[in-house]
C-alpha positions as CSV (number, residue, x, y, z in Angstrom):
1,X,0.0,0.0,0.0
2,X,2.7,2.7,1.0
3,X,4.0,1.9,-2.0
4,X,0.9,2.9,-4.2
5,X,1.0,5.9,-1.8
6,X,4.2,6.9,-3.0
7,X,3.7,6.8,-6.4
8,X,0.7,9.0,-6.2
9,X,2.3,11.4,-4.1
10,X,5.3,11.8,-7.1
11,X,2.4,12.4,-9.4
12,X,1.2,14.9,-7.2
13,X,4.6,16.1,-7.1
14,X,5.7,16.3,-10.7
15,X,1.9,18.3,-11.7
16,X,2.7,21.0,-9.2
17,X,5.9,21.6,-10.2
18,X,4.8,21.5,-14.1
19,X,2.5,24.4,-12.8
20,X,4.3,26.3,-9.8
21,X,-22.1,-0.3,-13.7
22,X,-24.4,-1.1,-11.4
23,X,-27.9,-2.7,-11.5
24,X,-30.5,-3.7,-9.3
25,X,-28.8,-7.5,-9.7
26,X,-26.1,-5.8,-7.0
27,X,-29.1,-5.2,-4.5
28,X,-30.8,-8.1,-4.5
29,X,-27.6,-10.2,-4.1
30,X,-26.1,-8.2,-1.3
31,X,-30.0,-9.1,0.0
32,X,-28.6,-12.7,0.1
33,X,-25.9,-12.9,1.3
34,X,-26.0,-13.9,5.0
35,X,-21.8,-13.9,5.6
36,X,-21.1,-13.0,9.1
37,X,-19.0,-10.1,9.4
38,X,-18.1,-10.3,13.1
39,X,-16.4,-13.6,14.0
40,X,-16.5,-14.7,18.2
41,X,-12.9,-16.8,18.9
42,X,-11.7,-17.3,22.1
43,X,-8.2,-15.3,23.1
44,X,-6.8,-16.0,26.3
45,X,-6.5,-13.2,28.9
46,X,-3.4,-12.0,30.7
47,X,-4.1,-15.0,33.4
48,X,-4.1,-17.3,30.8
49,X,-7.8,-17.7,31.4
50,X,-10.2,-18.4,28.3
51,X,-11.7,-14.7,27.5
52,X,-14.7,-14.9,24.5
53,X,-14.1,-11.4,22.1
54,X,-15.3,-9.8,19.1
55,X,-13.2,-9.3,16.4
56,X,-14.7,-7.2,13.2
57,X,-14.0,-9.4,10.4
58,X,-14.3,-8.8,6.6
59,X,-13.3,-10.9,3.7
60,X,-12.6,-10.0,0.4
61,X,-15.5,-10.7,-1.4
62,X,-17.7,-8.5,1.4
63,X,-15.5,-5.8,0.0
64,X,-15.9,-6.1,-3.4
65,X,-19.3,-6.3,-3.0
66,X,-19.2,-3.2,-1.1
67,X,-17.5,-1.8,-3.8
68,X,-20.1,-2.9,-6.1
69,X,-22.8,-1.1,-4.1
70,X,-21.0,1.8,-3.9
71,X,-20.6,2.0,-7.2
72,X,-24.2,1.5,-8.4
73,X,-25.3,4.2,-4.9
74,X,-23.0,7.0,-6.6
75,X,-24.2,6.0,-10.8
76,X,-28.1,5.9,-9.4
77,X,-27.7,9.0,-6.8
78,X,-24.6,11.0,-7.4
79,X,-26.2,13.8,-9.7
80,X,-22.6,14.9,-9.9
81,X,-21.2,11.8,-11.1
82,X,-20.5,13.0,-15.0
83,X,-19.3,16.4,-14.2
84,X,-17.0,15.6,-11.4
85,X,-14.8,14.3,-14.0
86,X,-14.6,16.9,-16.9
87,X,-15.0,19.7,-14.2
88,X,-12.6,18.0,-11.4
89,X,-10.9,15.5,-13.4
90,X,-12.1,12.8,-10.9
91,X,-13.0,9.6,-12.3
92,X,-14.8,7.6,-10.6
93,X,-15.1,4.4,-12.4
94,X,-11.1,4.2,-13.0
95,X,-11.5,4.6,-8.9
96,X,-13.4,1.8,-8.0
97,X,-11.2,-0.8,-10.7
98,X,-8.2,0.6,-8.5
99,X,-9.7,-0.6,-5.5
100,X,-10.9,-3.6,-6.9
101,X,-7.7,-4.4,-8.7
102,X,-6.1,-3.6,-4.9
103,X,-8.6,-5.5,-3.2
104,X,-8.5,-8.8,-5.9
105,X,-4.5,-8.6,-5.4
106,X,-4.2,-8.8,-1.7
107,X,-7.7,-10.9,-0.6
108,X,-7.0,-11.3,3.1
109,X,-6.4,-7.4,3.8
110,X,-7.7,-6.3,7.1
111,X,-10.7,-4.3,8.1
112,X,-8.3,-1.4,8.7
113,X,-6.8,-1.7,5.6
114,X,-9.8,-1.6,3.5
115,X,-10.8,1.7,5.3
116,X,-7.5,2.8,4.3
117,X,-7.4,1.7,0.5
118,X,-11.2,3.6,0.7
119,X,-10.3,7.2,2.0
120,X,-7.1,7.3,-0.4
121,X,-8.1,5.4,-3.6
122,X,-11.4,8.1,-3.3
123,X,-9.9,11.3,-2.1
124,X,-9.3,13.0,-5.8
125,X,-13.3,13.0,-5.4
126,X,-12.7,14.6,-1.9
127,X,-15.1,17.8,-1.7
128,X,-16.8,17.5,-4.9
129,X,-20.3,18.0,-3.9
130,X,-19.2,17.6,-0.6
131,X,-18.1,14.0,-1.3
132,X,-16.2,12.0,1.6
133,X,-15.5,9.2,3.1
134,X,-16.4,9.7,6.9
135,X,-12.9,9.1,8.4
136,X,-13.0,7.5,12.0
137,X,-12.3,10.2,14.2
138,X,-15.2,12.5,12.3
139,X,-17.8,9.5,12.6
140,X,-18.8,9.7,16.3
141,X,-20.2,13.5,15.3
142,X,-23.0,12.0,13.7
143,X,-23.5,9.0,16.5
144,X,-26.1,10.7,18.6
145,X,-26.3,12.9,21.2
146,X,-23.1,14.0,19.4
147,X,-24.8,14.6,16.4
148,X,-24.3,18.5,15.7
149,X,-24.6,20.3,12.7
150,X,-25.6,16.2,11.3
151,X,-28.8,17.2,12.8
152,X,-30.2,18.8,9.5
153,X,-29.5,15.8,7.5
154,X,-32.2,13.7,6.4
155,X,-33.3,11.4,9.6
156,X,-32.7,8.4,7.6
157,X,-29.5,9.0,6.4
158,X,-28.4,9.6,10.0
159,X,-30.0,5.9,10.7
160,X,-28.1,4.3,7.7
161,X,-24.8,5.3,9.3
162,X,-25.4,4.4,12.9
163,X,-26.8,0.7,12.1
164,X,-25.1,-2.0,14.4
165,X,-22.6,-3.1,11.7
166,X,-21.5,0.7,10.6
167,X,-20.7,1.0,14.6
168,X,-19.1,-2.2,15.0
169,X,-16.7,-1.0,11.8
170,X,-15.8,1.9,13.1
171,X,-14.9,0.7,16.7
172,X,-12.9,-1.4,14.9
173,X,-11.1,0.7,13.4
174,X,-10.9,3.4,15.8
175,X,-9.6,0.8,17.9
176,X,-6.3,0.1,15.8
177,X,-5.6,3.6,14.5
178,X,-5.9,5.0,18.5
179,X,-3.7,2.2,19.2
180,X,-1.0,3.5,16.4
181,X,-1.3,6.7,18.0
182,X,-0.1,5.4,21.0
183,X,2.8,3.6,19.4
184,X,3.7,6.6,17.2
185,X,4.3,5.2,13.8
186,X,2.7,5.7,10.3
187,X,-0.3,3.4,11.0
188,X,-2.2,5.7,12.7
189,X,-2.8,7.7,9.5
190,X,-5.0,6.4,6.4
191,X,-2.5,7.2,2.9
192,X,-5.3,9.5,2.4
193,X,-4.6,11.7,5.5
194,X,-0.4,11.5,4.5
195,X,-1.6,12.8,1.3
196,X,-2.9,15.6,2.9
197,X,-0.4,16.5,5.0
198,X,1.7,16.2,2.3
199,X,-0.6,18.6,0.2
200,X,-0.5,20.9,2.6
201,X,3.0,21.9,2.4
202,X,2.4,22.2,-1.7
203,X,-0.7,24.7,-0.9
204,X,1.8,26.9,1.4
205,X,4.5,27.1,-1.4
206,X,7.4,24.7,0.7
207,X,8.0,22.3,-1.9
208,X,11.0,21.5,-0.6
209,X,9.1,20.4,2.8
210,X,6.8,18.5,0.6
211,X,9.3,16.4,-0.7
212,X,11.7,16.2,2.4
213,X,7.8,14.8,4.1
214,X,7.7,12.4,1.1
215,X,10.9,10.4,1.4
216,X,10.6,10.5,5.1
217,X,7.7,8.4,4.5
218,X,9.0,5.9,1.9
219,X,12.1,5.2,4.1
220,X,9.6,4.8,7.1
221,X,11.1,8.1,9.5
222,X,8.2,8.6,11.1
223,X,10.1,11.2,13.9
224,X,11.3,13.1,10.8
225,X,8.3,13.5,9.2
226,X,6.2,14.8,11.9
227,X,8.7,17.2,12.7
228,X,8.7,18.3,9.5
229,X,4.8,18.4,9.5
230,X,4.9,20.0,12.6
231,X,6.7,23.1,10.7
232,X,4.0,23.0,7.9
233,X,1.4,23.0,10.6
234,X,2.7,26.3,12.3
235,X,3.1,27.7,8.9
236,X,-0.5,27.1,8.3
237,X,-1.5,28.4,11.8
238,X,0.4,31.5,11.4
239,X,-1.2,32.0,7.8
240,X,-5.0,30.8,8.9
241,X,-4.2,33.7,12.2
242,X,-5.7,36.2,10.0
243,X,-8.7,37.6,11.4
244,X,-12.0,36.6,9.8
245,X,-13.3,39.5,8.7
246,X,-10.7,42.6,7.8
247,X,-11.3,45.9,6.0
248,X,-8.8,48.4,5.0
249,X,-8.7,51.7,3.3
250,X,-6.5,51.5,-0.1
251,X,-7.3,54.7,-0.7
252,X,-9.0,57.4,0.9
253,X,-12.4,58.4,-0.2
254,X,-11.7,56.1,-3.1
255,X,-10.4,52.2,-2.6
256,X,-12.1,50.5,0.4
257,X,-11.2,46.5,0.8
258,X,-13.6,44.1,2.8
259,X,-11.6,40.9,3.1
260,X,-14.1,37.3,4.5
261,X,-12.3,34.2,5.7
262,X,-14.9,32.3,6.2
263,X,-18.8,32.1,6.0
264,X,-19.3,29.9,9.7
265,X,-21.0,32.4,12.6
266,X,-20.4,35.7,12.7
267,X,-20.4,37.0,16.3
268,X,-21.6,40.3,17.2
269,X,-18.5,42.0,16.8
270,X,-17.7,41.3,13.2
271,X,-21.3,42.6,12.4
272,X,-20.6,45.8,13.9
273,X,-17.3,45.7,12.8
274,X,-18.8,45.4,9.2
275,X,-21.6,48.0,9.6
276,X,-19.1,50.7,11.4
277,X,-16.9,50.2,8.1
278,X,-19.8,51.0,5.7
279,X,-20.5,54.0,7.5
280,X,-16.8,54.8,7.0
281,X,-16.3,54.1,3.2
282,X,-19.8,55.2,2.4
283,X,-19.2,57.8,0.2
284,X,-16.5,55.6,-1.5
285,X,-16.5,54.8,-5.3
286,X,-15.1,51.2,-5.3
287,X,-15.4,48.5,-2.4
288,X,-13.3,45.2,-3.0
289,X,-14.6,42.0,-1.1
290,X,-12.5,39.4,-1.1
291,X,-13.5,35.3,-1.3
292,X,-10.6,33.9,-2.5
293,X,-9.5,31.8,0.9
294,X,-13.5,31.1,1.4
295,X,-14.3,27.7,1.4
296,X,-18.0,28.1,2.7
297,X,-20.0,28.6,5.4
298,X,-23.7,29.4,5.2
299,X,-25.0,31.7,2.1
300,X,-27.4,33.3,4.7
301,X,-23.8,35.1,6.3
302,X,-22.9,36.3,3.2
303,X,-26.7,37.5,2.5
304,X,-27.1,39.0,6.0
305,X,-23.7,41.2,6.0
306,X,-22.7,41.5,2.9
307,X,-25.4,41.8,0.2
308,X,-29.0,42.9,1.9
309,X,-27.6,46.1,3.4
310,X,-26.3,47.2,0.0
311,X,-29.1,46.7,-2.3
312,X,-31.9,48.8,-3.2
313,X,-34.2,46.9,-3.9
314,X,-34.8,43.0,-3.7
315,X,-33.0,40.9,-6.3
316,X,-33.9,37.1,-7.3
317,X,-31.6,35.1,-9.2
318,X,-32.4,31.8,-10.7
319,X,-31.3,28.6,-11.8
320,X,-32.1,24.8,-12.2
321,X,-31.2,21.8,-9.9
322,X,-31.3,18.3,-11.6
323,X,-31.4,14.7,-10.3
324,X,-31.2,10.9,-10.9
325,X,-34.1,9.3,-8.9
326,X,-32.3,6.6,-7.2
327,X,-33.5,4.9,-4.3
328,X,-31.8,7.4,-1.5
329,X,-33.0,10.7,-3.8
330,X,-36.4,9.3,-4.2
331,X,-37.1,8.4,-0.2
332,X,-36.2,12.0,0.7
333,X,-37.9,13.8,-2.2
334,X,-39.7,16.2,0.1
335,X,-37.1,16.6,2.2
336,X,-34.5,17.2,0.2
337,X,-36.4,19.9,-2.2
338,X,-37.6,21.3,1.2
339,X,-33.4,21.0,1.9
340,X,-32.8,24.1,-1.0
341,X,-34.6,27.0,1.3
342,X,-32.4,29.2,3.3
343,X,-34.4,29.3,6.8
344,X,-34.3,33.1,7.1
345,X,-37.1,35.5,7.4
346,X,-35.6,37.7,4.5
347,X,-33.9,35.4,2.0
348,X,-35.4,32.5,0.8
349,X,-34.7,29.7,-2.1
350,X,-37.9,28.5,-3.0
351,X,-38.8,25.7,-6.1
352,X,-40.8,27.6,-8.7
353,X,-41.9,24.5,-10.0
354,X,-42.4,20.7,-9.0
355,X,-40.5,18.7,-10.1
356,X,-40.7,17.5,-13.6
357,X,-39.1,15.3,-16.1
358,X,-36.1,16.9,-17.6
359,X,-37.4,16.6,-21.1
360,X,-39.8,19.1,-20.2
361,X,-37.8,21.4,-18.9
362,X,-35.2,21.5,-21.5
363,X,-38.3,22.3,-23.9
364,X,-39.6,25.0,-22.2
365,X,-36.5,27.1,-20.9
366,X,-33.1,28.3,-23.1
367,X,-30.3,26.9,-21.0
368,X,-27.9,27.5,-23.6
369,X,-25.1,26.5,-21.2
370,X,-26.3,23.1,-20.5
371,X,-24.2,19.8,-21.2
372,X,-26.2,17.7,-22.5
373,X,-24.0,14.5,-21.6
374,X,-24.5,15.0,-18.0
375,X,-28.6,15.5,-18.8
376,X,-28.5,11.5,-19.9
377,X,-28.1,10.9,-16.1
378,X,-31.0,13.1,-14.6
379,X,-34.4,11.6,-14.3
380,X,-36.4,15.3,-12.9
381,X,-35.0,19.1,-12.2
382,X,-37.1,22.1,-11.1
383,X,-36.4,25.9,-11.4
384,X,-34.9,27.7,-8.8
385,X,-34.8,31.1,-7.7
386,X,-33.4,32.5,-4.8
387,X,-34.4,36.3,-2.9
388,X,-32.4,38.4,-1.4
389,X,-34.6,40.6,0.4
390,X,-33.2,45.0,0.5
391,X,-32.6,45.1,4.1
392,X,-31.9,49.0,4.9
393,X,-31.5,50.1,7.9
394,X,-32.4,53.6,9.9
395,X,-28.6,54.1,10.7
396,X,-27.9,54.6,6.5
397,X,-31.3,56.7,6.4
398,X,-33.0,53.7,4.9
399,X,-31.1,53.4,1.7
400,X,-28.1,51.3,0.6
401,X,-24.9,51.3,3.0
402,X,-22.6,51.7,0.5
403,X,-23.2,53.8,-2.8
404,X,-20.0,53.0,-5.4
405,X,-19.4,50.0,-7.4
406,X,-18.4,46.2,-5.4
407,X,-16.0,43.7,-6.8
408,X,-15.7,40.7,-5.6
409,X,-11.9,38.4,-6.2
410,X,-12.8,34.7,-6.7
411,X,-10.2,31.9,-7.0
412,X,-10.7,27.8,-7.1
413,X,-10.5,28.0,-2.9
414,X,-14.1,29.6,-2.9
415,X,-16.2,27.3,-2.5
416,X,-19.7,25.2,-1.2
417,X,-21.3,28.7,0.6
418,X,-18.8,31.2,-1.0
419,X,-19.5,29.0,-4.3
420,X,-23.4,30.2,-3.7
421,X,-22.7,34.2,-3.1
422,X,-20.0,34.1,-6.2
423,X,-23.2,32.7,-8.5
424,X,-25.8,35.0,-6.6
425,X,-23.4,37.7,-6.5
426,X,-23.1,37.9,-10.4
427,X,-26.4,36.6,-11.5
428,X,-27.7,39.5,-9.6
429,X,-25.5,42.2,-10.8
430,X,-24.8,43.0,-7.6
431,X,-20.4,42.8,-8.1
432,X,-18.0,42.7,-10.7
433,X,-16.7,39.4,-10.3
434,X,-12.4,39.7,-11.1
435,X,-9.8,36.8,-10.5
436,X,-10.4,32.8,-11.1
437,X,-13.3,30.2,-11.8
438,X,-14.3,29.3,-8.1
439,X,-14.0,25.8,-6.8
440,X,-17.4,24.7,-6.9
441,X,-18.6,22.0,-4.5
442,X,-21.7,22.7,-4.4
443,X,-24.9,19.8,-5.0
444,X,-27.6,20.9,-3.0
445,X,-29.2,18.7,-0.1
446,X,-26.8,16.5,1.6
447,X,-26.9,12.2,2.4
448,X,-25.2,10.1,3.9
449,X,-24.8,5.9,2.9
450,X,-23.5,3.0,5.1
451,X,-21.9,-0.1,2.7
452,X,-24.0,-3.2,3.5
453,X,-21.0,-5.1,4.5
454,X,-18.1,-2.8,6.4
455,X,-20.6,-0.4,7.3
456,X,-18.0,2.0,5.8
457,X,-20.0,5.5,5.3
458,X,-20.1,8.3,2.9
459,X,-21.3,11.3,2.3
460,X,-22.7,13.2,-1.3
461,X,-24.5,16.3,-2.3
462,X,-27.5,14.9,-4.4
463,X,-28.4,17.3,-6.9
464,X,-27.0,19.3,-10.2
465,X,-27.8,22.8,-9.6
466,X,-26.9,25.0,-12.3
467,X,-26.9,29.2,-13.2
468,X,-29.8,30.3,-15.1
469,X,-27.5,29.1,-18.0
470,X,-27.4,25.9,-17.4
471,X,-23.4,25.5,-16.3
472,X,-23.3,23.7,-13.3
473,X,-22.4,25.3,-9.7
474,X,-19.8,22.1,-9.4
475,X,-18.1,23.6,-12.5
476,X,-17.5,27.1,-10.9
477,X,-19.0,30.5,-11.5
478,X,-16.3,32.3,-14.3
479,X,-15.7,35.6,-13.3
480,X,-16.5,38.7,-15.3
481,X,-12.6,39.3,-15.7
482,X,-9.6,37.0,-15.5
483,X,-6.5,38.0,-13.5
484,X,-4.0,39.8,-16.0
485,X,-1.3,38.6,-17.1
486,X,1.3,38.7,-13.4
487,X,-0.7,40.0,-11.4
488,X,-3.2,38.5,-8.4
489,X,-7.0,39.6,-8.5
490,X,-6.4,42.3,-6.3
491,X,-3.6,44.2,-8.3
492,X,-5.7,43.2,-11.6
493,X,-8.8,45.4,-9.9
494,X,-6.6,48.1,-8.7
495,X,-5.1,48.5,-12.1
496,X,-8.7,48.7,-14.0
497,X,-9.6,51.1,-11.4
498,X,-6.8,53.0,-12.3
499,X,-7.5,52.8,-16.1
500,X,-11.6,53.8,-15.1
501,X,-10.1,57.2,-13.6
502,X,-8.1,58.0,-16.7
């Protein structure tokens, strides 16, 4: 296995220096089959006494036929199946034969091992519609009463990944990688998770970290490489210990700059904080909001803050969400349409119309932007439009807070929430959009799925939600303007600021 590791890790490598079938057959068989998963043998204790103990056991066929499932689950649910691959370059069949080649190669691989071979065979479709495997120190989150934010998932979802087997696996597993901890070697990660650690040292420029990490691992220096991780991790501290929200002044009574981290809870203070700069810059004639680092949130943040306190009126943008009815979209229909509105007294995403075979739709709207390939998957859509609701307030004398033009810098980072205010952003005219095509990972409604035999579980947006175009929010919203040739979004929109005062 660390061997496959490494060899995807130098492909990983070599790109960023070259830049810097299922059927219903599957069901009905795993129906039948009655293998035991969990074996009872008798281990002595420490007074050599006869002890009886469960050990989670899997065999090799159980995982291919997980495989199997999971493959016809993501071809009959997975509305993102066909564009995650010419947008994301993830391929999900060539995936699964990597696992199954893995799998048929080395049959008496443990259960740990086949949680492994999962999370790294699968993480190029990491994030993609919110796409993961659930790894074992995520999965007690959604175990209730621990369930959190997993609370607004569809009740049955949360059921499928707490049933008895799905607990036992993870114990399992828990079990051996807490135990690695303890011992301090390079079991205690998944490949997946050296990837990336790995990856991280790319995304903060130290490529010569990167590859120092990388042969630590293939000569097994486990002390070496987590001091050297240990360096990437204060680098990435010291670079995430920007504030969340920050504003500056680029130019007095010209250039303001409104710079958003993230779109999780914003506490009192970075509302006023917000507000009190408006009333600063209002008279301005350009404010800059930056995304670029955003990988999400809630939209409702960006709504709420950002976009109702600076509009004169209420906008509505619109757009399409698509689907395959497979057997986990179908048993949440209501649910999951009910999933697309924003639970906010002011801004709302609301289906204009049931949902109806895509056929129809395609008739009676020009989405000149759609790819018709992907449209062979989906069984229904609906129209969508989403409200923003003006939201002026007594202490701008009831009109807009701010009066000049907005910008907003995008690059592949902004993402899932930030992915939503890029598309709302310039559907509605509200900003100029300057810098790259955002990251996408965005599908709507969320589920989660336990494999019938390991009890392995995973997570998936279910729905193709396009612009008013047709070009898919997975895909990334393309700005208005590119950056220019060598420079970052934010010199590229001070420069055609400059030109727009000569």
């Amino acid at each position: 296995m660390k061997k496959i590791i490494i060899i995807f890790l130098a492909l990983i490598l070599m790109l960023l220096l070259a830049a810097c079938n299922g059927s219903d057959e599957i069901i009905a068989e795993l129906e039948e089959s009655e293998e035991e998963i969990v074996e009872i043998v008798e281990l002595p204790d420490e007074e050599g006494e006869d002890e009886t103990e469960e050990i989670f056991t899997l065999t090799s066929s159980q995982m291919l036929e997980d495989l199997d499932y999971m493959l016809y689950v993501l071809e009959n649910n997975f509305s993102l199946f066909d564009v995650a691959y010419w947008a994301r370059g993830a391929d999900i069949p060539s995936m699964i034969e990597t696992t199954r080649q893995y799998i048929s190669d080395n049959p008496d691989i443990s259960p740990e091992r086949f949680y492994d071979v999962m999370a790294t065979n699968f993480l190029p479709l990491r994030g993609i519609g919110h796409f993961s495997i659930i790894d074992w120190q995520q999965y007690p989150q959604i175990t209730p009463p621990t369930t959190g934010n997993w609370v607004f998932l569809p009740q049955n979802s949360l059921r499928r990944a707490t049933q008895p087997h799905s607990l036992a696996f993870y114990e399992h597993v828990s079990a051996v990688f807490e135990e690695a901890t303890k011992r301090g070697d390079f079991l205690q990660f998944t490949g997946a998770e050296i990837q990336l650690m790995i990856n991280l040292a790319f995304l903060h420029g130290e490529t010569e970290i990167a590859e120092e990490m990388m042969q630590a691992f293939e000569n097994d220096d486990f002390d070496k490489f987590m001091q050297l991780n240990s360096v990437i991790v204060e680098i990435a501290t010291n670079a995430a210990g920007v504030p969340n929200v920050a504003t500056e002044v680029i130019e007095p009574g010209k250039i303001a700059y409104l710079s958003v981290e993230s779109f999780l809870e914003a506490g009192i203070w970075e509302r006023e904080q917000i507000f009190d700069f408006y009333e600063e810059i209002r008279d301005f004639e350009h404010l800059i909001i930056d995304v670029r680092r955003n990988r999400g949130g809630f939209p409702t943040w960006f709504y709420g803050m950002i976009m109702e306190p600076n509009i004169p009126e209420n906008v509505t943008v619109e757009g399409f969400a698509f689907f395959t009815q497979g057997e986990y979209t179908s048993e949440s229909a209501r649910p999951l349409i009910t999933g697309l509105m924003i639970e906010n007294s002011r801004t709302q995403i609301s289906v204009a119309d049931n949902r109806r075979p895509v056929s129809e739709i395609l008739e009676e709207f020009d989405i000149p932007d759609i790819n018709m390939d992907d449209m062979e998957r989906m069984d229904y859509g609906f129209r969508v439009q989403a409200t923003i609701d003006a939201a002026l307030r007594p202490r701008f004398n009831n009109e807009p807070a701010f009066n000049g033009r907005i910008w907003m810098l995008t690059a592949p980072r902004t993402t899932s929430a930030a992915q939503i205010s890029a598309w709302v952003a310039k559907e509605s005219g509200f900003a100029t959009l300057v810098g790259e095509v955002t990251g996408g990972a965005y599908g709507g409604p969320r589920i989660l799925t336990a494999l019938p035999n390991s009890g392995l579980v995973f997570q998936m947006d279910v729905f193709y939600v396009t612009d008013s175009h047709g070009r898919p929010l997975e895909a990334g919203t393309i700005p208005h303007y590119f950056n220019r040739e060598g420079l970052d979004a934010l010199e590229t929109v001070l420069e055609m600021i400059s030109e727009l005062s000569e």
